[in-house]
C-alpha positions, -999 to +999 in steps of 0.1 A: +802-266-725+785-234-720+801-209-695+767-199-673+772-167-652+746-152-630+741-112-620+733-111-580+702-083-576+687-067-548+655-047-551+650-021-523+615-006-515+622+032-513+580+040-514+552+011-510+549-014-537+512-026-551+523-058-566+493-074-579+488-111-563+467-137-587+433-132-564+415-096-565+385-083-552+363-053-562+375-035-536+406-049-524+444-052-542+463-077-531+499-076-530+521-110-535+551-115-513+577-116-538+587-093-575+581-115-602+611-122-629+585-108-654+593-075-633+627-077-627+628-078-667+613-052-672+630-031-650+661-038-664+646-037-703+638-004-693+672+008-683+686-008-713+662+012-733+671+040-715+706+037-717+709+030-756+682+059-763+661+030-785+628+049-776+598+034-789+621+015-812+636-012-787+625-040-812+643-033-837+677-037-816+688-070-825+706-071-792+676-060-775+656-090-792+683-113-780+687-106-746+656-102-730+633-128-750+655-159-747+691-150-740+689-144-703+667-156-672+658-129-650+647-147-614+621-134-596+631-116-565+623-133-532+622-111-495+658-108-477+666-107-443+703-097-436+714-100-475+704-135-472+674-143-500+648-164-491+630-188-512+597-207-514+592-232-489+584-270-504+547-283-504+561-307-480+571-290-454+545-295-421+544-275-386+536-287-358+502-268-346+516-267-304+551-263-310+582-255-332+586-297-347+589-296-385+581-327-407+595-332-441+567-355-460+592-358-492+615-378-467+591-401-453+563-418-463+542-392-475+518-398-450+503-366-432+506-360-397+484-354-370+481-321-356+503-310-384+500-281-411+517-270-440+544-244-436+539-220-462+556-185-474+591-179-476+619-188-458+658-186-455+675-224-455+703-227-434+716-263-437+691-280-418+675-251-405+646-228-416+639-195-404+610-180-418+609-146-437+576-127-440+568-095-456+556-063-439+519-049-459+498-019-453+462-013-464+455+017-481+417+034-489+418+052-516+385+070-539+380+066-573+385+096-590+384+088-628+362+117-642+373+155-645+347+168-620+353+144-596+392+154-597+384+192-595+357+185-568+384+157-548+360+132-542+345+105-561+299+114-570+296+073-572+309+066-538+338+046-552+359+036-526+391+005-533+421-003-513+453-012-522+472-037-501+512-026-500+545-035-490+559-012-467+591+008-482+622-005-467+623-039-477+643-056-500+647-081-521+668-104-541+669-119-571+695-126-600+699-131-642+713-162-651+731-165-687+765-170-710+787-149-702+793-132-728+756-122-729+763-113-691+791-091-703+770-074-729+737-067-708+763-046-681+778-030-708+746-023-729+727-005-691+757+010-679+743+022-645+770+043-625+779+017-592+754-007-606+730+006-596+696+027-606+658+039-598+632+023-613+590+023-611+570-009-606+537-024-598+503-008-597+499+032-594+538+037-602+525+072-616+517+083-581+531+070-547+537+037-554+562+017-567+597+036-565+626+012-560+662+011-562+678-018-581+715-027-573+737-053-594+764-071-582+796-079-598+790-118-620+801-148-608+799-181-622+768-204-615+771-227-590+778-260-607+758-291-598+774-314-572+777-345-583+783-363-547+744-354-545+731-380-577+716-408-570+686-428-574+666-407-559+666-372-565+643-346-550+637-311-570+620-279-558+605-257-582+617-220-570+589-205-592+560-217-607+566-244-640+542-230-667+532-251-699+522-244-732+486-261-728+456-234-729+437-258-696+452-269-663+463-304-663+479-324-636+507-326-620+525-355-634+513-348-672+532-310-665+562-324-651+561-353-676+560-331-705+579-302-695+606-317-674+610-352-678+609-348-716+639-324-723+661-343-696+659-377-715+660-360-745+693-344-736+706-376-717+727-400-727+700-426-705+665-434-708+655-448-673+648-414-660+611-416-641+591-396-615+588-407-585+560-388-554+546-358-562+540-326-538+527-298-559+501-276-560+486-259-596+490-225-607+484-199-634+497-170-649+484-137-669+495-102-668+487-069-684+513-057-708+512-021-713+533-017-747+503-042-759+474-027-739+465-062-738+463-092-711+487-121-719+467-156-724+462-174-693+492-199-686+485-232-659+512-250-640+529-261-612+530-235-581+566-222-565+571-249-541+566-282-555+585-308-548+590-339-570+614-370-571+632-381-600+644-415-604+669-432-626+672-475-625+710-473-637+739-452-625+743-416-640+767-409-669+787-377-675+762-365-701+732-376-679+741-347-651+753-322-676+715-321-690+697-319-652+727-293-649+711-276-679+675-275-667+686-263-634+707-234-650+679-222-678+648-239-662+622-261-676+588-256-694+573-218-708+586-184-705+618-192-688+630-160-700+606-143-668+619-165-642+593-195-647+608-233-642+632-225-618+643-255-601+666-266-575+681-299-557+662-300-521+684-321-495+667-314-464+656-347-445+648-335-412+644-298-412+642-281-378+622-246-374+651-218-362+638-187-345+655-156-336+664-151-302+675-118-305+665-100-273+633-080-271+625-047-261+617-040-224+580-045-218+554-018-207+528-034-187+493-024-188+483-008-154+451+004-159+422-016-152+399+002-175+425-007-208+427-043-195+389-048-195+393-035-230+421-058-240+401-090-226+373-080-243+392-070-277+409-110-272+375-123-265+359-115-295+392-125-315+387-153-301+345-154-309+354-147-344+374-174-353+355-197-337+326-187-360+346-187-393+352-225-378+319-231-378+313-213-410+338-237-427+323-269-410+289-260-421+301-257-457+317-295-451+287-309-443+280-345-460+246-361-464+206-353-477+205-320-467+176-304-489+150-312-463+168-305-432+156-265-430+135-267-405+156-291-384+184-272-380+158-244-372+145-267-348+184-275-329+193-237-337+157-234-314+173-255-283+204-233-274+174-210-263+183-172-253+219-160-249+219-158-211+236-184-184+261-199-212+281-214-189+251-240-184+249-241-225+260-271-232+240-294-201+208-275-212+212-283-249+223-318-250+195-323-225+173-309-250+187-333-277+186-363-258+149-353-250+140-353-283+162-373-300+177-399-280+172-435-297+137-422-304+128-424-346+115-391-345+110-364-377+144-352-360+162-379-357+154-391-391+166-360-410+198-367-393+203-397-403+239-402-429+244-362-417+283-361-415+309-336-403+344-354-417+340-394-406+319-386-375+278-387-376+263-349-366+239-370-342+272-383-325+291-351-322+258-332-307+247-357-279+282-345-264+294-381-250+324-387-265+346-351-262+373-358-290+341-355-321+341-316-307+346-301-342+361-270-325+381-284-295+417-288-314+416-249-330+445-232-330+439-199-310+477-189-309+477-164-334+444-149-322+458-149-284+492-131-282+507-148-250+524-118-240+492-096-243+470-119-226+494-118-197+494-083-192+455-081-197+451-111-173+434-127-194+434-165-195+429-185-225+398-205-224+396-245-227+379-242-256+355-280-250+345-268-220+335-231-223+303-224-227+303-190-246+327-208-273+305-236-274+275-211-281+289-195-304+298-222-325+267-241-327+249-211-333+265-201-362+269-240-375+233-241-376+227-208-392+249-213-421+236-250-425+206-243-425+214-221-454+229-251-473+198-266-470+180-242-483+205-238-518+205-278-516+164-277-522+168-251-549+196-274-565+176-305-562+144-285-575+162-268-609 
């Protein structure tokens, strides 16, 4: 039996960090939320390389081979809060839109709730309780300066502007490297950092004023061995980090886990009646830059951090049956488990509450004048303007039914919310415009929206305004965009949002614009 040891690591941000997140833009850089194990290994590599003066000559070290492509499994490094790491919270997890309630969909039925959402990010488990854990960022504009003149001159003769999204210094994180101990031994032997700990360079721009960090190890200790009160015939597992496989395409969840987990386990086992069970997972994918090969990595697809899975077994489990799930737990399952992929972890939660710190807040300085609260109602206002358009944005894009011929109809409804004056009387005038023209008449109107849908409801339905709970808006969650404390220093009062007249404006108005513009690409479709 293998003697597994792990190396506790925390991460601390002494400068922002520009830690490239799997979506970019042109302009902007995102940052993830957590270092990746592909990081942390490098970090250390580079001590190690460091340390033992190997140069440019690292691959020859037969120890240097050993360690860092197989031998160890450097963890990625999630946000901490107190010295207490935080991890990825399960697909399953669901909040409560008007309150704290949590739902746990891998303990019940599976069925979604209503007025529910996923719970996503990070998070510190406490027993039953979650507290969530979220990273502080900064947005930084920065000029391309690439050529000589436009270094001398300090500005860029393109116009090229980007910005780089950070994390703020002064965070940390934690992580650890799971092996034998022995290897364990020889990797804090081979870096021999003074108090364990060093400075290291990470990330994007690490040549200018990103990326500095300090890296602290802990002493060893052994890995926590699997309990085996916990087995039974159920079994729920959480992938810490994303599962990668070896396939070139993305595949499904089941084939992934079929191949990359379930496979091994049986094949270690002394049973065969090992089968999966519900599914929570979303895909994934990984490719990063290597700078020794000045060359991107081939594209990887998976299973994203988070997914949640049950495994089943049909008879009772053997001695040899839990050492091999112990196994994949300690060394993780599927490709590149050297970086930190296939991570995976019992999850025992069945009814996990929300915790939120209580910790007293800092006295209050009320806004006294009038002129700075007319500026904070109107700032709220528009907050509140702008989400209810990206609404209507994303409705319009859900849109069901013919819609290559509907341009000039949604001109024509666009037409009957008339001028932008008296919107508290917005909704009477244009549902009495509708009903004019529409009604139970069979007119060109009424025809092009016929089998129109938004979700299950009919368009026709939800505009003629009779039966309030088809408002596609009304059940927003403005929370976020309305700071309670704020709005009660401003005096301002959230509105109702199915019976304000503005909101309702608003909404229609740009519903109709942007459909209108799917009708228009529909027509094109229809007529290429």
């Amino acid at each position: 039996m293998k003697e597994m040891r792990k190396i506790p690591l925390t991460i601390e941000a002494l400068s922002p960090l520009v830690l490239t997140a799997g979506s970019q833009g042109a302009i902007l850089t995102e940052s993830g939320d957590a270092i990746s194990g592909a990081i942390v290994r490098g970090m250390i590599a580079a001590r190690f390389i460091e340390a033992q003066n190997l140069g440019r000559a690292a691959h020859e070290s037969e120890a240097f081979r050993r360690l860092f492509t197989g031998a160890l499994k450097f963890s990625a490094a999630y946000p901490s809060k107190g010295g207490e790491s935080a991890m990825r919270l399960p697909l399953s997890l669901q909040k409560d839109k008007l309150s704290s309630a949590l739902a746990d969909l891998s303990a019940s039925d599976g069925t979604a709730l209503k007025g529910y959402k996923p719970l996503k990010g990070c998070g510190i488990v406490r027993g039953a309780a979650i507290e969530r854990v979220e990273t502080a960022k900064n947005i930084s504009l920065h000029m391309s300066r690439d050529e000589d003149g436009e270094r001398l001159a300090g500005k860029s003769t393109e116009g090229g502007i980007y910005s780089y999204e950070s994390l703020l210094p002064g965070q940390a994180f934690c992580g650890e490297i799971v092996g034998e101990a022995a290897d364990i031994q020889e990797l804090l032997t081979s870096i021999d950092c003074e108090d364990g700990a060093f400075l290291s360079r990470i990330g994007k721009s690490r040549s200018t004023q990103y990326g500095l960090c300090r890296i602290a190890l802990d002493a060893p200790a052994p890995l926590e061995p699997l309990d085996q009160s916990l087995l039974s015939s159920t079994l729920r597992l959480r992938l810490a980090t994303p599962l990668l496989s070896d396939a070139a395409f993305s595949r499904n969840a089941r084939e992934v886990l079929d191949e990359e987990f379930l496979a091994p386990l049986k094949e270690s086992a002394e049973s065969d009646d090992f089968s999966l069970g519900r599914i929570f997972a979303a895909s994934a994918s990984a490719s990063n830059f290597v700078g020794v090969w000045n060359m991107r990595r081939p594209t990887q697809f998976g299973l994203d951090a988070g997914s949640i899975f049950e495994l089943k077994k049909a008879s009772l489990w053997t001695s040899r049956d839990a050492a091999a799930l112990a196994a994949l737990l300690a060394e993780g399952a599927g490709s590149r488990t050297e970086e930190g992929f296939g991570r995976l972890a019992l999850w025992t939660v069945d009814a996990p509450t929300l915790f939120e710190a209580t910790q007293e807040r800092p006295e209050r300085r009320p806004v006294k004048s009038e002129r700075a609260r007319a500026i904070v109602r109107a700032v709220l206002r528009r907050r509140i303007a702008q989400s209810v358009r990206l609404a209507a944005y994303k409705d319009a894009a859900a849109l069901t039914g013919k819609l290559a011929g509907m341009t000039h109809a949604f001109a024509r409804l666009e037409a009957m919310l008339g001028p932008r004056e008296n919107l508290e009387g917005a909704p009477a005038r244009f549902r009495a415009k509708f009903a004019a023209e529409v009604g139970a008449k069979r007119t060109p109107l009424a025809r092009h929206l016929e089998g129109v849908k938004l979700g299950a409801a009919e368009l026709r339905d939800i505009l003629r305004g009779e039966r309030p709970e088809l408002s596609p808006y009304a059940s927003l969650d403005l929370s976020a965009e309305v700071p309670q404390e704020l709005a009660e220093d401003a005096g301002f009062s959230r509105p109702t949002l199915k019976d304000d007249g503005e909101i309702f404006y608003d909404y229609w108005l740009w519903f109709f614009r942007h459909a209108r513009k799917r009708a228009v690409q529909q027509r094109k479709e229809v007529a290429d």
